[in-house]
PAVEX-69805 format. One record per residue (C-alpha): residue number from 0; x, y, z; residue in three letters. Coordinates in steps of 0.02 Angstrom, whole numbers. Example, Ala and Ser with C-alpha at 12.3 -4.5 7.8 and 13.67 -1.06 7.14 Angstrom:
2
+------+--------+--------+--------+------+
| resi |     c1 |     c2 |     c3 | resn |
+------+--------+--------+--------+------+
|    0 |    615 |   -225 |    390 |  ALA |
|    1 |    684 |    -53 |    357 |  SER |
+------+--------+--------+--------+------+
END
This chain:
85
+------+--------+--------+--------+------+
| resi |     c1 |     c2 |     c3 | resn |
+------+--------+--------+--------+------+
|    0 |  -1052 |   -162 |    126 |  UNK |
|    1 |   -919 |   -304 |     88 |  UNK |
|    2 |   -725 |   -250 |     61 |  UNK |
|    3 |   -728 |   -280 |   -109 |  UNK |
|    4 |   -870 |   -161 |   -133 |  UNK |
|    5 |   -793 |    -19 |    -51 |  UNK |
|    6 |   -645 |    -48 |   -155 |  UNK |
|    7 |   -743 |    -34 |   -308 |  UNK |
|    8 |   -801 |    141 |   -260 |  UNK |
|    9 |   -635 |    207 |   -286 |  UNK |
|   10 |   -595 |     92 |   -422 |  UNK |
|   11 |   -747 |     12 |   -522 |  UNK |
|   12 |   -634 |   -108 |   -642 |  UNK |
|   13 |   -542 |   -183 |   -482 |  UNK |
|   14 |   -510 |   -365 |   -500 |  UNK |
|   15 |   -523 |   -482 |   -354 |  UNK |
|   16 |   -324 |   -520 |   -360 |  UNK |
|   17 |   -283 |   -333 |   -354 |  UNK |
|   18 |   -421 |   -297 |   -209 |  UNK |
|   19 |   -342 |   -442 |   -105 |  UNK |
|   20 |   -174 |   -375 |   -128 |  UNK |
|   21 |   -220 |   -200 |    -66 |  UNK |
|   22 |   -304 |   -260 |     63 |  UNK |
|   23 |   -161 |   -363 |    131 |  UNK |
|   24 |    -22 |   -261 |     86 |  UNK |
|   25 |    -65 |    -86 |     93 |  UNK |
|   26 |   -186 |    -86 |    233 |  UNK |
|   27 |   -153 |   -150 |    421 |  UNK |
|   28 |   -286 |   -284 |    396 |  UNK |
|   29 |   -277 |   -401 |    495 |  UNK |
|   30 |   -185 |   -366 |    641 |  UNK |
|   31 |   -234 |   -171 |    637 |  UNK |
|   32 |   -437 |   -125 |    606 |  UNK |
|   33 |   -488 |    -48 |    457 |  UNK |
|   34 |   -648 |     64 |    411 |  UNK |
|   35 |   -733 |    102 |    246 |  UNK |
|   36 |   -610 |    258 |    217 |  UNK |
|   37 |   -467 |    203 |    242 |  UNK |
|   38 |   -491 |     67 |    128 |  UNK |
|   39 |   -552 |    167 |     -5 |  UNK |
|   40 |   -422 |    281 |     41 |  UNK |
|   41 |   -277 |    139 |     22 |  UNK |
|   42 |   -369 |     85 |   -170 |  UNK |
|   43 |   -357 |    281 |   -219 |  UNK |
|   44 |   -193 |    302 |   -176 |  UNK |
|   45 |   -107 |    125 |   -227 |  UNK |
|   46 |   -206 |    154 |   -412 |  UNK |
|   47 |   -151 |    358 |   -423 |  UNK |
|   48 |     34 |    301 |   -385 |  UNK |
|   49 |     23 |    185 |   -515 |  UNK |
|   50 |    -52 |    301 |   -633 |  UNK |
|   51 |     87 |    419 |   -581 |  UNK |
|   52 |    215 |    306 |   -612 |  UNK |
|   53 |    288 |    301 |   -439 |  UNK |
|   54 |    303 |    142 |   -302 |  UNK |
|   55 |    260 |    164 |   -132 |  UNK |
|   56 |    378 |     85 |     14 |  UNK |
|   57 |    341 |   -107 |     55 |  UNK |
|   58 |    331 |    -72 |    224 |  UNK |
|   59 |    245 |     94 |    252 |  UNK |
|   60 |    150 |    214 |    130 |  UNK |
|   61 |    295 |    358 |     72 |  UNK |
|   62 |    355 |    366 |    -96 |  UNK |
|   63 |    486 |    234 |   -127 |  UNK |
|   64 |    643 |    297 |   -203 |  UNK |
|   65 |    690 |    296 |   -390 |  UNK |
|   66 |    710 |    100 |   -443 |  UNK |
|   67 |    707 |     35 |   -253 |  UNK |
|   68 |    546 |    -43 |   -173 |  UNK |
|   69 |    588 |     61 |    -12 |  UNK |
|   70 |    595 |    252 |     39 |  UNK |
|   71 |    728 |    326 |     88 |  UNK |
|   72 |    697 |    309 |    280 |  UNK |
|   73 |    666 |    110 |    272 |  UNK |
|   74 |    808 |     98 |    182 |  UNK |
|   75 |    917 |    178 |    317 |  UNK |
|   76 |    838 |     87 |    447 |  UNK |
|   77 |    856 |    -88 |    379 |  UNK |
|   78 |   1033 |    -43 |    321 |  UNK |
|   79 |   1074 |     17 |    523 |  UNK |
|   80 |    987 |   -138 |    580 |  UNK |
|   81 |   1107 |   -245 |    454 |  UNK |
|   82 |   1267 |   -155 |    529 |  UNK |
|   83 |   1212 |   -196 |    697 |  UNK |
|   84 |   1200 |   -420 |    673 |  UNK |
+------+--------+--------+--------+------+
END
């Protein structure tokens, strides 16, 4: 089964932009392996936040806080890593 197919299990109307920016951005792909579920898995829950109005973090999968693009623990962590330069 291709990537694009398993993606369309968990959403059918999935266009090929929106698969490929899954795949890169909420899965490990390609330095980390990825199976069948946890693709599907990523699709499901990248569409439900969506339809829940909520963002997930850029650079792991928690909820991102209100009007920021990271949760609250990135946030911290890039902010520490800023004080420290």
């Amino acid at each position: 089964m291709k990537i694009l197919e398993v993606m369309q299990k968990a959403k059918p109307n999935i266009t090929e932009e929106e698969a490929d920016f899954i795949l890169w951005s909420r899965t490990p792909y390609p330095v980390g392996g990825i199976t069948a579920k946890s693709l599907y898995q990523a699709t499901r829950r990248f569409y439900r936040t969506i339809a829940n109005h909520r963002h997930v973090c850029e650079f792991c999968d928690n909820l991102a806080q209100d009007n920021d693009t990271l949760c609250k623990r990135c946030a911290g962590a890039i902010r520490h890593e800023n004080h420290n330069l």
